[in-house]
N, C-alpha and C positions, 0 to 999 in steps of 0.2 A: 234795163239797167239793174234789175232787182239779180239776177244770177250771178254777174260778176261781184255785185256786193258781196254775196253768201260764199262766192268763193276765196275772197277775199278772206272774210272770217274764220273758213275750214283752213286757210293756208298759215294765219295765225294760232290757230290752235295747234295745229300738228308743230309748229315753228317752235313754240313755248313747250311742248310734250317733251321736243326732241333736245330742247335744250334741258329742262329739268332731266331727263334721262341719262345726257350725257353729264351733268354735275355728278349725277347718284353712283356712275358708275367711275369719275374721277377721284371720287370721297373713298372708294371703295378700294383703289389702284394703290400700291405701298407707295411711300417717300421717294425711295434708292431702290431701281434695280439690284437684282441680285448679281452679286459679283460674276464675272465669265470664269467659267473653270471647278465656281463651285459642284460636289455631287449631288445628286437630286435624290436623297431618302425621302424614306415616307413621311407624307407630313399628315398631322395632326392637332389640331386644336384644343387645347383644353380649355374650360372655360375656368374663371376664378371662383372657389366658392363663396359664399355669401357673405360670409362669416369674418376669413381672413383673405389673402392674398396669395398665391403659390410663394413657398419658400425655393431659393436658388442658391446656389454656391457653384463658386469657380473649381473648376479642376485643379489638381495640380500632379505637377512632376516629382518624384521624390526617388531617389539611389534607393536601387534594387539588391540584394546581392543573388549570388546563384543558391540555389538548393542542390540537395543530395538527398534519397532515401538509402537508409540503412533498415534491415530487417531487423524483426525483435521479435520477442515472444510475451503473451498476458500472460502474467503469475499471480499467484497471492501475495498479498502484504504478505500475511504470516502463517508459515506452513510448518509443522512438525512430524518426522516419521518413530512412531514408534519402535525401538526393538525390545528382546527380552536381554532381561538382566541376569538370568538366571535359567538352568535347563530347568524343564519341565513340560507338562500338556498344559493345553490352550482350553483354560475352563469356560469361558466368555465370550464371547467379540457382542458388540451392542447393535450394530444393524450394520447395513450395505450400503456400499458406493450410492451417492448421493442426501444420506440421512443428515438431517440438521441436531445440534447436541447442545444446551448450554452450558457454558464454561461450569466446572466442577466434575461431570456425568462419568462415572466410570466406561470405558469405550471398551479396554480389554482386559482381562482377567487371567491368571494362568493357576493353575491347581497348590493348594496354599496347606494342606495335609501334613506336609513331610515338617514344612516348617512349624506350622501349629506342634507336632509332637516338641520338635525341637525349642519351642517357647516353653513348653511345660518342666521339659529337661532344666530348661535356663534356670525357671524360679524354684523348683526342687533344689538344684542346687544352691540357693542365694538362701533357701531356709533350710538345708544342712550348713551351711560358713555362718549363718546367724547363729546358730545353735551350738557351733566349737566355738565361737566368740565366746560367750554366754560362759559356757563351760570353762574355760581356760582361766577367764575373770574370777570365776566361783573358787578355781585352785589358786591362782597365785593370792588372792586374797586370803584363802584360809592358812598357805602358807606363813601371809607374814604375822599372822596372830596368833596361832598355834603350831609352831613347828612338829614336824613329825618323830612319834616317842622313839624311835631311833636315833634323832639327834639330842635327845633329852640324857643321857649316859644307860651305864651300865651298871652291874653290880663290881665289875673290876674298879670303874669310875668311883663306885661308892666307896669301898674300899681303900684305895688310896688317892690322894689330894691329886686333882686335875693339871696342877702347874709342872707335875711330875713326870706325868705321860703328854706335856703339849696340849690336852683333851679339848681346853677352851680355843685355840687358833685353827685343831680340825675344826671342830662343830662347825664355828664362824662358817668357814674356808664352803662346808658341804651347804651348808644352809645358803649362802649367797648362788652357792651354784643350781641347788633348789628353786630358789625366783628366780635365777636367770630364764631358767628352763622354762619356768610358765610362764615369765614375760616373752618368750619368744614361740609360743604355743601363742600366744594370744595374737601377736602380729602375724602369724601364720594364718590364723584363722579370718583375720582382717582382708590378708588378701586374697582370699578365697571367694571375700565374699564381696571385694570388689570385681576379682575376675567373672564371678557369674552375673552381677550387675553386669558386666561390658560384654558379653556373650546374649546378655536377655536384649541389649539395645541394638548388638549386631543381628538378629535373630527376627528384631521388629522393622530395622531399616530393610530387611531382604523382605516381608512382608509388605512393606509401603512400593516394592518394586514390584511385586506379584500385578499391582494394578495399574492400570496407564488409565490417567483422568486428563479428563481436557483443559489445557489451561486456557481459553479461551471458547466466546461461541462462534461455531464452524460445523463444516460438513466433513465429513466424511471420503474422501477421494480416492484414495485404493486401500483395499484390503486385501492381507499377503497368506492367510492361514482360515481357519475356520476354528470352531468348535472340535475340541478334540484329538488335533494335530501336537506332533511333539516338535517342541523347540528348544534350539540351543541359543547358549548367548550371546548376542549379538545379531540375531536373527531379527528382519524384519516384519510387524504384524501389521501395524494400518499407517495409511498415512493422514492427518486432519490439519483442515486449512480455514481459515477467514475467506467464504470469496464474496464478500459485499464489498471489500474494496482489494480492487486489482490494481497493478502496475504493470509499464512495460519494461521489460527487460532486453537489452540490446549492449551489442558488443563495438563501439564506433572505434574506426582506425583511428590515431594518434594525431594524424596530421588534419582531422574533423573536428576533434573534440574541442577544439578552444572554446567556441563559442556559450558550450554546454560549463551552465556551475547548477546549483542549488538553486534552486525560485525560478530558473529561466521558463518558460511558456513556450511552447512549438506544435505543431500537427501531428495528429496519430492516424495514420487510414487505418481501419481494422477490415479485415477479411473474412467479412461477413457478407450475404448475400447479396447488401446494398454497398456496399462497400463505405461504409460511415468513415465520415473524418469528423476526428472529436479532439480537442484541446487536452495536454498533457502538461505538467509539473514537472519539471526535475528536481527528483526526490534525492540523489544520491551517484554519485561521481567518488567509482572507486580509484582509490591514491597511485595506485601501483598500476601498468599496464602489462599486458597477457607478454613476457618477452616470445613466447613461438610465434603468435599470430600479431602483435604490434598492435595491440588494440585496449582501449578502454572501455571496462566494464559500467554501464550506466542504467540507473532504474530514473521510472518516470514513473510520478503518480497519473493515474486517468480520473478522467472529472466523474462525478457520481453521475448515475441513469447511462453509464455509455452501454451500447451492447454487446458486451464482450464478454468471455469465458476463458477460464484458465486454460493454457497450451492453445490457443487460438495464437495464429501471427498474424505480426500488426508491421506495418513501417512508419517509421519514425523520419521527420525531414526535419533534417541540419543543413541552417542558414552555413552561408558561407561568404566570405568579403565583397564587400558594395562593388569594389574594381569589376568583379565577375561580370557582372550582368547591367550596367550603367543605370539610366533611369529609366520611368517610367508614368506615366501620367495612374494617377490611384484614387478611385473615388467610392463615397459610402453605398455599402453594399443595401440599404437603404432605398437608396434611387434608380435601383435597376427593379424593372418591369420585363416580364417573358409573355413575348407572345408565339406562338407555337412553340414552343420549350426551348426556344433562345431567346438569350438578354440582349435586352434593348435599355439607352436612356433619354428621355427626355432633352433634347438639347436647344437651348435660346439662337436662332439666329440675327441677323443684324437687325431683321426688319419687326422683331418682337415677337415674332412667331416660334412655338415648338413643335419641335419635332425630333421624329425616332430616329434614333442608330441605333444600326447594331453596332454587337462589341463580341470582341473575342478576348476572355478571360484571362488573368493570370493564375496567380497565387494571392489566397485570401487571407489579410494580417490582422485578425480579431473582428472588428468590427467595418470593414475598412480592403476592397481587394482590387490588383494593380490590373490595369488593361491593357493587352498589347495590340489592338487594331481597332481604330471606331472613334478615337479620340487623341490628340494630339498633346493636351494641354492648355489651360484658359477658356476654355467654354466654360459659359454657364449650364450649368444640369439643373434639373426638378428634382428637389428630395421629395422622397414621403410621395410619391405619383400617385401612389391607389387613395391617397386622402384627397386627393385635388381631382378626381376623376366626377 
């Protein structure tokens, strides 16, 4: 009797094993089946950190409208081209395409010879008109203190009494015409010498033209002439630009522009090797549109560090009415994780668990970009996933 005992005991033990086994793996079984129909992405656990608790947020849907790119071009804020004011040879140019210059630096120069003679001329003559001034004062002033012994008489005069021959109503008559004369020597002289003043200031302004200084700091972007070359007026010699801050410049059709004023924020892709999209300002919405091509002329400021260069093209993307493109679920760009170079998010299912979707991108709006496959709306997403990792 002692073996069925013992087997008794083994049959109790395995009895209690198998029911402890079967608890552990009930505890372990979810709530709720998972719905029929649902897809089966990959699933994932994260655990919670220690610390705090994963943060969540609900998707949402929000009206979309369509996009449009328009072409544009990066310019300088502020570009200026040189020309000459005056003919002559190119005595100067300061350096070549690409040189940095701060505002003041004379850049170009043109040969200043002709006019230097010509200033000397100017004050020569402003100190001969000083000099007939001078002169003219010294006669009509001696005039009127001592008349000339000509109009003092004669011996005829002496001889018989002045009221006889008229003698006192000549003198008079010659002697006023005497100071007339050197008061108008003196005003002759006067403007003599304002004329050569205004010749010495004409003479200095065509000097201040001889030199093209920079009114601002900038570089250097094309130059038209060299050292040496002759130029006529109106010719151009360099061109100098600000390019620490660029803009884009783009031409939008008429029935685009609404959306665009002053302060608006939009996307810029530039066309550079990575093709960077970087955040843009509208700077400036000109008044008047192009009547041949039916378009408005609009600059955008670009954000500082972007990497762009003057004459690079760029496109510019104008929103356009919510009707376009209806909704769309939009979530913080934040919560997307890539794994092999696509985005994935975090998503809560019913039974508490996360797990990955993929998603297929839209349009990114600052902080914040819309999805068009992967997500419906009303899920819960994991923000911040690489912190909860």
């Amino acid at each position: 009797m002692a073996i069925p005992h013992r087997l008794l005991i083994v049959s109790a033990l395995i009895a209690a094993g198998g029911a402890s086994l079967f608890g552990l793996v009930a505890a372990q079984e979810p709530a709720a089946p998972t719905a029929e129909g649902t897809p089966a992405p990959i699933a994932e656990m994260i655990p919670p950190p220690a610390s705090e608790s994963p943060r969540w947020t609900t998707v949402e849907r929000r009206s979309l409208g369509g996009n449009t790119t328009v072409g544009g071009t990066v310019v300088p804020l502020e570009e200026i081209t040189f020309t000459a004011q005056m003919p002559g040879s190119v005595e100067m140019i300061a350096g070549n395409e690409g040189d940095f210059f701060k505002r003041g630096t004379t850049l170009a120069e043109l040969d200043e010879s002709a006019l230097r003679a010509q200033r000397q001329a100017a004050i020569a003559a402003i100190t001969n008109a000083q000099a007939a001034v001078r002169n003219a004062e010294v006669q009509y002033q001696r005039e009127r203190e001592d008349p000339s012994p000509k109009q003092s008489g004669n011996m005829m005069s002496q001889m018989m009494p002045m009221p006889f021959f008229g003698g006192d109503r000549e003198t008079g008559v010659t002697r006023g015409a005497t100071l007339h004369q050197y008061r108008t020597q003196i005003e002759q002289a006067q403007g003599a010498v304002v004329t050569a003043q205004a010749q010495l200031r004409e003479v200095d302004a065509k000097l201040e033209d001889v030199k093209s200084v920079a009114p601002f700091d900038g570089y250097i972007t094309h130059k038209q002439v060299n050292a040496g070359d002759t130029v006529q007026p109106g010719q151009p010699l360099l061109s100098f630009a600000d390019m620490t801050h660029l803009q884009v410049q783009t031409d939008v059709p008429t029935r685009l522009s609404a959306p665009l004023s002053p302060g608006f924020v939009t996307k810029v892709k530039l066309d550079d090797p990575s093709q960077t999209v970087v955040m843009a300002r509208v700077a400036q919405v000109f008044p008047m549109a192009d009547p041949t091509r039916h378009t408005v002329r609009v600059k955008l400021d670009l954000q500082e560090g972007a990497p762009a260069k003057a004459g690079m093209y760029a496109e510019v993307l104008i929103p356009q009415p919510q009707s376009d493109m209806g909704s769309a679920p939009v979530i913080p760009v934040s919560a997307l994780v890539y794994r092999g170079g696509l985005p994935m998010v975090y998503v809560l299912d019913d039974q508490n668990r996360s797990r990955l979707h993929l998603l297929r991108l839209g349009e990114q709006y600052g902080d914040t970009v819309s999805v068009l496959t992967g997500l419906q709306g009303g899920e819960r997403i994991l923000l911040n996933p690489s912190e909860a990792d």
